[in-house]
N, C-alpha and C positions, 0 to 999 in steps of 0.2 A: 329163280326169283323173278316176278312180273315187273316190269319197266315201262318207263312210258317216252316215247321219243315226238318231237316237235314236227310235224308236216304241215305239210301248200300242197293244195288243186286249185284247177281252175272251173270255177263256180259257170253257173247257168249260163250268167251274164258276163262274163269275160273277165270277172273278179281272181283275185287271191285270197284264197280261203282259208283261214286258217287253222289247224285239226291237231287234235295227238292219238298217235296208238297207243293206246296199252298193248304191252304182250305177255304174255303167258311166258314161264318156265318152259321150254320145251315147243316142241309140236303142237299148233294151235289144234285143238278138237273144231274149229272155223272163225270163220273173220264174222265179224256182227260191225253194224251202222247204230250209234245212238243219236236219235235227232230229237235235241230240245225242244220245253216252250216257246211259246210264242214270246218275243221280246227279249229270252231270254239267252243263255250265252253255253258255249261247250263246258266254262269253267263254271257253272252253278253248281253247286254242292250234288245235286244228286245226280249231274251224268259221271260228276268226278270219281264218285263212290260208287255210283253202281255198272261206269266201266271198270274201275280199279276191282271191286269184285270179281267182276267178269272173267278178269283175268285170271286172278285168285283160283278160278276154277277150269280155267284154260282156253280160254277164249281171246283173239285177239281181236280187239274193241278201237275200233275210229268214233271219236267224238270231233265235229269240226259246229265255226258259228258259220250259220246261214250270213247269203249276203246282207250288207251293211249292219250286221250284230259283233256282238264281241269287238276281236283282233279282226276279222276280215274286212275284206275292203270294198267298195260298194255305197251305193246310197240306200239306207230303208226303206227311204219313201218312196222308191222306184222297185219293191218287191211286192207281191203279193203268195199267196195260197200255190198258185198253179207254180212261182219262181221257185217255193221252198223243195216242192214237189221235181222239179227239174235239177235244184240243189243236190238233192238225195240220189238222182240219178248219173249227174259227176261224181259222186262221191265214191259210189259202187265203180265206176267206170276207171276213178283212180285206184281202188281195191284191185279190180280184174287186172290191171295194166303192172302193175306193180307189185302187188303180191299175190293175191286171191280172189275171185271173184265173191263176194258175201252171201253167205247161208243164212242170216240173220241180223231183222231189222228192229229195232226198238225204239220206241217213241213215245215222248211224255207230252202229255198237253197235247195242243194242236200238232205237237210233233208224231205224234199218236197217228191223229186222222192220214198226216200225211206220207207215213210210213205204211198203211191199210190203202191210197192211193197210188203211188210210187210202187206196189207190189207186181203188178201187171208188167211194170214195164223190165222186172229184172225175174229175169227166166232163173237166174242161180239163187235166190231166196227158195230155203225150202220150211221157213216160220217164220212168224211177225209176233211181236209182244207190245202191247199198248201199255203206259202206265195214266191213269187217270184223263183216258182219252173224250174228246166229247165225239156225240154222235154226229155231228157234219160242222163242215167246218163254221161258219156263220156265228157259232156261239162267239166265235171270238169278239163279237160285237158288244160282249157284254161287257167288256174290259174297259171299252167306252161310251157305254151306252148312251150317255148326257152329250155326247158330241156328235153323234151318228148325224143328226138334222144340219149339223153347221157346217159337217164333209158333203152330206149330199148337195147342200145349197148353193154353199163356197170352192166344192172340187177340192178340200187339202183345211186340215184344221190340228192343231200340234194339240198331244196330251200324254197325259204321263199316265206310263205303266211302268209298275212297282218303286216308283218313285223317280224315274227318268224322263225326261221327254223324249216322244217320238213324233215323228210325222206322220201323219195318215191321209192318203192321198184314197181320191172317190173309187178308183180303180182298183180299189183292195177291195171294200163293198159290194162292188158289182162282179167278182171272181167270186168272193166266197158265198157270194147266194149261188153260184153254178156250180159247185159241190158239195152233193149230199153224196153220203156212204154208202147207201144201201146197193146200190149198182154196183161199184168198188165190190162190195164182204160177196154179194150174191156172186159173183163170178171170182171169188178171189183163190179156192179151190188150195189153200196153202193151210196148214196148223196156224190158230191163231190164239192168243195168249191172251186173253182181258182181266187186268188186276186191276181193283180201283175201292178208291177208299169212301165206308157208307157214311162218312162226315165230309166228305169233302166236300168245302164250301164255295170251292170258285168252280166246278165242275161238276152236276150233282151226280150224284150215282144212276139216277136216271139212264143219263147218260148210256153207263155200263148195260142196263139193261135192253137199250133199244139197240146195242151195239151187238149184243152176244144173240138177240132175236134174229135180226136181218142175218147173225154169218152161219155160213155152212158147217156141218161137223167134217174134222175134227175142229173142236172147239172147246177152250177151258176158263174159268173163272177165277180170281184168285182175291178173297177181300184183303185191301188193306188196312186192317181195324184199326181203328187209332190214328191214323196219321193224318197230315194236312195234303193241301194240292200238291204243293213243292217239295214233301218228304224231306222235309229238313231236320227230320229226326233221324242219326245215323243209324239207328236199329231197323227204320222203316225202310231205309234205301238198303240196306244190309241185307235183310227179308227178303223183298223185291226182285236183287237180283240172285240171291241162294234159289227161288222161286223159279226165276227166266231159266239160269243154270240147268236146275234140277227134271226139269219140263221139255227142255230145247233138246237135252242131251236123249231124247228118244229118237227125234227126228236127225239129230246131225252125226251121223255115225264118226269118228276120226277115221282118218285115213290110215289103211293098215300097209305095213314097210310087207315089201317084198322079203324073203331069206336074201343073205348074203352071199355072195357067186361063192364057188368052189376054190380054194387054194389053188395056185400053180408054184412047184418048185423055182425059185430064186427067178418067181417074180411078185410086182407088187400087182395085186389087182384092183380096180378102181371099179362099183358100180352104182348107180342112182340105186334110194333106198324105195322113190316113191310117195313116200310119207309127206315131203313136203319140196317146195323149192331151193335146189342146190344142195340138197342133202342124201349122203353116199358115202355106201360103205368102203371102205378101205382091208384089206385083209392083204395081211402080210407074213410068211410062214406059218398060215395058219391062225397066227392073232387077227380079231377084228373089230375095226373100234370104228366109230363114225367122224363125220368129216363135213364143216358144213361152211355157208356164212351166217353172221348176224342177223335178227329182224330186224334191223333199221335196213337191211338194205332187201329183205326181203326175204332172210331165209331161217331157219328154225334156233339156228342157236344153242343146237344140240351136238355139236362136235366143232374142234376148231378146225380157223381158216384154215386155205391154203399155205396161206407166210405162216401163220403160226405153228404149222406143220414143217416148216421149213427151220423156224427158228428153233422149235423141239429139237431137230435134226441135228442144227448146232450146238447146244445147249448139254445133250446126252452126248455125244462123239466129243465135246470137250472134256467131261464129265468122267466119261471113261479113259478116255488118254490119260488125264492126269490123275487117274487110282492106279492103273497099269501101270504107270513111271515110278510113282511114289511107292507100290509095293515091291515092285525091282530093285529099287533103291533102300530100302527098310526102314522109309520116312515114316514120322509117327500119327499120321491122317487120319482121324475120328469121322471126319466128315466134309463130305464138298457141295457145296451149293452154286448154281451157275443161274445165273438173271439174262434173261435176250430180248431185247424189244429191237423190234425193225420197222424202219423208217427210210422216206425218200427223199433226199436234200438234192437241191441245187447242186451240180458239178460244177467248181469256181476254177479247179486247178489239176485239169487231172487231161493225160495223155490222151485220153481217146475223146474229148470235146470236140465238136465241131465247129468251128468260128462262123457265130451268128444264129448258130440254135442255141434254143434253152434246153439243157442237158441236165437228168438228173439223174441220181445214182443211188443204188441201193446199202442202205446204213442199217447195219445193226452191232447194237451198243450190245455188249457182254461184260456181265459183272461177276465174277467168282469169289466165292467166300471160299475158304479153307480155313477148318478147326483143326485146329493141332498146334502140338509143341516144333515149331520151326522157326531160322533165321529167315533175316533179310535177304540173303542171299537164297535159299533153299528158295523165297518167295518171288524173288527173279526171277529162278530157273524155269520154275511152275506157267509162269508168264510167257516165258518164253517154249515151254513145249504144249503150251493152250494153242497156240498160231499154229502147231506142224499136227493138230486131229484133220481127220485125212478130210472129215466132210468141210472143215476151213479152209483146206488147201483144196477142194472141188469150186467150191465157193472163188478162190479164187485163178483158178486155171481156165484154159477153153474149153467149153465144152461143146458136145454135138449133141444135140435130139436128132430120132431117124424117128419118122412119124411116116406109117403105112396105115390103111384104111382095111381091116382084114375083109 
């Protein structure tokens, strides 16, 4: 099931930026960048939907707001065109660092232009998707057009877009006259993706056409009939990215898991699978299941943790100790159930503290159900032979690792 968890980078300008991943079920088929319009935020409805798609179809999707938009932190009116462009490039640089470097960049609105700018400088893009992008970035001016004379005159004039106030400093102005596209698409040498709506009224399609002239093939078109700038029709943003999905998935191969090693008699074997980070097969007598961590912290989410491999561990060896007692004994046991969550508490009271470190110690809670016709006392016992499964008593004895390098 896709999820979405809360991230921070650090933005262009030395900001907190703040993002969400979606993640895919499973092994990303690749990491994607969506960068909003202009003004506007990571949480506008259509990067919401059309990363939550993304996912849907297994792609894990970073939406973050450029400096001083949204949640992040920053002043607007000290960004321009070239900053959002630098924006996009920590953002990949927090991808690469952390999880993945990004295969795929998408861009609505001016986030479009700046996703087709931003391409050059990431080697690991191997597509770009524009949604309703205009052909250099300058249109933006149309947003204010009645104020343009009062920022060139005055150096900073405040107006509202989409019903906000913003500030607009001259220095936005005199960047976005110094990028046009056509330099950008002519050497940009990647699959690019231009879908765009022939109503769209705040960006005309025009637009679309002087964009998909100037780029090189491979190059594709996709109309978005009917829809507004903003795609605020969920069917539109739905489309959009079933579209990107459908399209990208030529270019971004998944990454294919190696076979899993070879059994060894009464050992376990441990190998990376390949397919993604911190993910690895596990084969034990022969069984073999996978083994991984979370995407929130970077890894596929396709096998569980380590603890949780550990708590399995306890959870079956209690599991089985007490059907082995219970059927020795000719107790009438339908069924046993055993719950293990592990945790790491502060040590308050415990022999091996060290006075004056903070010591903490490993906690895991065990909950057994047993169905069956039993007493009070039958359910003692049960209790009492849960503590003596042999991987309880490993758990709590000394143990040695002999770790050689073969």
């Amino acid at each position: 099931m896709a999820s979405t968890v809360r991230v921070e980078f650090t933005g262009s300008q030395g900001d907190a930026l703040a993002a969400r991943m979606e993640w895919p079920a499973g092994t990303p088929l690749g990491y994607a960048i969506f960068a909003h319009c202009f003004s506007c935020s990571k949480d506008i409805f259509a990067a919401n939907r059309i990363a939550r798609q993304l996912a849907g179809h297994g792609y894990a999707v970073l939406r973050f707001d450029f400096t001083g938009l949204g949640h992040s932190e920053g002043d607007f009116a000290n960004t321009n065109f070239s900053s959002n462009i630098d924006d996009l490039v920590a953002a990949a640089r927090f991808l690469e660092n952390e999880y993945e470097a990004p295969s795929l960049l998408i861009g609505h609105s001016l986030g479009g232009a700046a996703v087709i700018a931003a391409a050059s400088a990431l080697p690991s893009v191997k597509a770009i998707a524009t949604l309703g992008a205009p052909s250099d970035a300058e249109h933006v001016k149309h947003q204010f057009i009645d104020r343009v004379e009062e920022i060139e005159r005055e150096g900073v004039a405040e107006v509202s877009l989409g019903g906000r106030p913003f500030t607009i400093r001259k220095h936005l102005l005199e960047d976005i006259q110094g990028h046009t596209l056509e330099n950008a698409l002519a050497s940009l040498r990647r699959p690019l993706l231009i879908a765009h709506s022939p109503v769209d009224a705040t960006v005309g399609i025009d637009n679309a056409s002087r964009l998909f002239l100037a780029a090189k093939h491979p190059k594709s078109f996709v109309s978005l009939d009917g829809a507004d700038h903003l795609l605020s029709r969920e069917e539109d943003a739905v489309f959009a990215a079933d579209m990107i999905a459908s399209w990208a998935g030529k270019y971004l191969a998944a990454p294919a898991r190696r076979a899993p090693p070879r059994a060894k008699p009464n050992t376990v074997v441990v190998s990376e699978t390949g397919a993604g980070k911190y993910e690895n097969w596990v084969v034990a007598n022969g069984h073999v299941s996978l083994a991984g961590e979370p995407p929130a912290v970077g890894g596929t989410g396709n096998g569980p943790t380590p603890y949780e491999l550990l708590s399995a561990s306890l959870g079956t060896c209690t599991s089985m100790t007490l059907r082995m007692y219970a059927d020795r004994k000719g107790w009438p046991i339908d069924d046993i159930l055993v719950e293990v969550i592990h945790a790491k508490d502060h040590a308050e009271d415990c022999e091996t503290c060290v006075e004056g470190r903070d010591v903490k110690v490993d906690i895991f809670e065990r909950t057994i159900r047993v169905k069956g016709n039993l007493n009070a006392e039958q359910h003692g016992r049960l209790l009492e032979i849960a503590d003596k499964c042999p991987v309880h008593k490993s758990l709590h004895s000394s143990v040695v690792v002999r770790t050689k390098l073969a």
